[in-house]
C-alpha positions in Angstrom: -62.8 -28.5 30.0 -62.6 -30.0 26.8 -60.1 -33.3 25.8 -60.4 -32.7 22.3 -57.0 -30.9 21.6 -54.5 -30.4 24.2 -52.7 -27.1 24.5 -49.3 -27.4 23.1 -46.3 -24.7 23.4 -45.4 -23.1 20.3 -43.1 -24.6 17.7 -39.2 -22.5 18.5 -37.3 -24.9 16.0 -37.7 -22.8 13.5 -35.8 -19.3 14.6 -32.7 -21.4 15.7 -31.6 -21.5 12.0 -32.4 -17.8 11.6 -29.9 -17.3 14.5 -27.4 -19.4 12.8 -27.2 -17.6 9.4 -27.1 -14.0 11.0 -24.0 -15.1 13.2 -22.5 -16.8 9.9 -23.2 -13.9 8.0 -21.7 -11.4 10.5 -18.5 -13.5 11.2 -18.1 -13.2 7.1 -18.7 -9.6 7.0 -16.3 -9.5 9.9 -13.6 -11.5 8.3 -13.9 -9.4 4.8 -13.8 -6.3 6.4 -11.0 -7.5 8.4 -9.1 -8.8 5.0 -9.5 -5.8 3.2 -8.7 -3.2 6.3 -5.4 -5.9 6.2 -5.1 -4.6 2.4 -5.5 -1.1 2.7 -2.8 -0.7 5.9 0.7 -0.3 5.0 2.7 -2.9 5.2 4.7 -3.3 9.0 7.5 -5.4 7.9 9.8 -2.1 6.5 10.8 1.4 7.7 10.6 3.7 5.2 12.7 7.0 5.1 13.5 9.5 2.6 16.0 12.4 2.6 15.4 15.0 2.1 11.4 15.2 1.9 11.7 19.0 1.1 13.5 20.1 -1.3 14.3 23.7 -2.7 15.5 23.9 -6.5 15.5 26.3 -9.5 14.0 24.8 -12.5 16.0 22.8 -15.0 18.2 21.9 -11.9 18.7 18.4 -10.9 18.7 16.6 -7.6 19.2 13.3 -5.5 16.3 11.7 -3.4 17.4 8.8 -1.4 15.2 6.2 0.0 16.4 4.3 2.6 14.1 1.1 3.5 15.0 -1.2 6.3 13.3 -4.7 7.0 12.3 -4.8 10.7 10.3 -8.2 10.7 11.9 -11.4 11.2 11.8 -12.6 7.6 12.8 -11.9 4.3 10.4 -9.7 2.5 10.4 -8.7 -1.1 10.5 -4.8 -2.3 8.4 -5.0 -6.0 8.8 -1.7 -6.8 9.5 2.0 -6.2 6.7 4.6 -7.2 6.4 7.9 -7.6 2.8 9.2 -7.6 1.3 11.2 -10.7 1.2 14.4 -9.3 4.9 14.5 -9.0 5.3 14.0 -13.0 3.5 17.4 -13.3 7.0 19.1 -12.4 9.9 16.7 -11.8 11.3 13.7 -14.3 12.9 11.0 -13.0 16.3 11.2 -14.6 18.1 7.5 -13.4 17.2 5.2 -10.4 20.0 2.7 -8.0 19.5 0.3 -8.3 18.7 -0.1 -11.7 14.9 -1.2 -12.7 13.7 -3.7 -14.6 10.8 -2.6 -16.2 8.2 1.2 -15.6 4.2 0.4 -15.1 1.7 3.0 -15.0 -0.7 2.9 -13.0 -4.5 4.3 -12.6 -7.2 3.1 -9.6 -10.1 5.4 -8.6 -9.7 5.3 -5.1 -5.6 4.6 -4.9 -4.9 7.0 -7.6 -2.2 7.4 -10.6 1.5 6.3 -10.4 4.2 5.3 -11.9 5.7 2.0 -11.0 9.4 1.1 -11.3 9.9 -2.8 -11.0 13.1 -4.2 -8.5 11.5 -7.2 -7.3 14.8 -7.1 -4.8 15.2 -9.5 -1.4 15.7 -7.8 1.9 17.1 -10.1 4.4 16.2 -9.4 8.3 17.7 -6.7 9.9 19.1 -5.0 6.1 18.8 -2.0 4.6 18.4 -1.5 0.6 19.2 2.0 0.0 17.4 3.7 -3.7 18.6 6.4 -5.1 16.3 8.6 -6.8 17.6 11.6 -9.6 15.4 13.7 -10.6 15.1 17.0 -12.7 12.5 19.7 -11.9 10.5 20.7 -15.0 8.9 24.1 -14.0 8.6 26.6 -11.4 6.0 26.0 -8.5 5.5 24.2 -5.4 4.5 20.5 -6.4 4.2 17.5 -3.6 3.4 13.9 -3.9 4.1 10.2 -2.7 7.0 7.9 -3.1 5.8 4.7 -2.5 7.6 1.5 -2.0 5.2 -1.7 -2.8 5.8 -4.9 -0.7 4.8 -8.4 -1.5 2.5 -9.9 1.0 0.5 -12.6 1.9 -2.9 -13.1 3.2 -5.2 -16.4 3.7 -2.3 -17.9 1.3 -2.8 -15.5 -1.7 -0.2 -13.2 -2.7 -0.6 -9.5 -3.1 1.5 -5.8 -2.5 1.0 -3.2 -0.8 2.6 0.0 -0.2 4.6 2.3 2.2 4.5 6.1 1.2 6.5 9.0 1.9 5.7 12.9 1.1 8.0 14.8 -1.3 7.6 18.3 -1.4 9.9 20.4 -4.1 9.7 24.2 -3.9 10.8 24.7 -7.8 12.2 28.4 -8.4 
C-alpha cells in the first residue's frame, strides 16, 4: 500500500443546490398554476339564476330575461358588470337593462371569447339578492344560444381582478 494520496469519498456538496432549485422551481410552477386555475374558476361568492333560459319567440317580438344573483359568502362582493356573449348579438338586441348601466364594453380574448360588457359596478351585501332585468328583441328566425355572464371583482395575492359566472340562454326564434 502506498501513503502518497489517501482515498477520499466523493465531493456530494454540489447536487444539494441542484435539489434546491428543482423543489423551488416546482413550488412556483405549483403556485402559478394554482393562481391561474384560481382565475379561470367561477367565482363561489354568488348564485346565479336566470329565468327563463329557454325561450320561444316569433321574430320582431320582444321579451324579459331576468337574472337573479344572490351573494352566498360572508362579505360584500361587487357585481362589475352583466354580459351577454357575442353569439347572442347574431339574433337578439338588447332593448333596456334594470338596473340601468353606466357604460357598454366590447370585448374580444382568444381563448375567453367575444362579449359585450354592461358596467353596474353595484354592492351586494351578505345574504342579498340584486335582481337584472334583461329586455331584449329577437332579430331573425333560428335557434341561437349563448352566455350571460355576470363578472365579479376579486382578489388574489392582493391584486384585484374579475371573473365571471355564466348562464345558457337558448331562444328558439320563429
Amino acid at each position: 500500500m502506498s501513503a502518497e494520496h489517501p482515498v477520499t469519498p466523493a465531493n456530494r456538496r454540489g447536487c444539494w443546490w441542484m435539489v434546491f432549485v428543482l423543489v423551488a422551481l416546482t413550488l412556483c410552477g405549483g403556485g402559478t398554476g394554482a393562481g391561474l386555475l384560481s382565475l379561470a374558476a367561477e367565482p363561489n361568492q354568488i348564485r346565479t339564476m336566470l329565468m327563463p333560459a329557454r325561450v320561444e319567440v316569433t321574430a320582431g317580438e320582444s321579451f324579459e330575461l331576468t337574472l337573479t344573483i344572490e351573494n352566498v359568502s360572508l362579505d360584500t362582493v361587487r357585481i362589475t358588470g352583466v354580459g351577454l356573449d357575442g353569439s347572442l348579438y347574431d339574433a337578439l338586441r338588447l332593448e333596456r337593462l334594470e338596473p340601468a348601466f353606466q357604460a357598454v364594453h366590447t370585448r374580444d380574448y382568444p381563448l375567453l371569447g367575444e362579449w359585450t360588457e354592461y358596467t353596474l359596478n353595484r354592492q351586494v351585501f351578505a345574504g342579498e339578492k340584486l335582481t337584472v332585468t334583461l329586455t331584449l328583441t329577437a332579430l331573425r328566425p333560428g335557434l341561437v344560444s349563448g352566455d350571460v355572464l355576470v363578472w365579479v371583482q376579486d382578489r388574489l395575492l392582493g391584486m384585484s381582478f374579475e371573473r365571471a359566472r355564466r348562464e345558457l340562454l337558448a331562444v328558439d326564434i320563429r
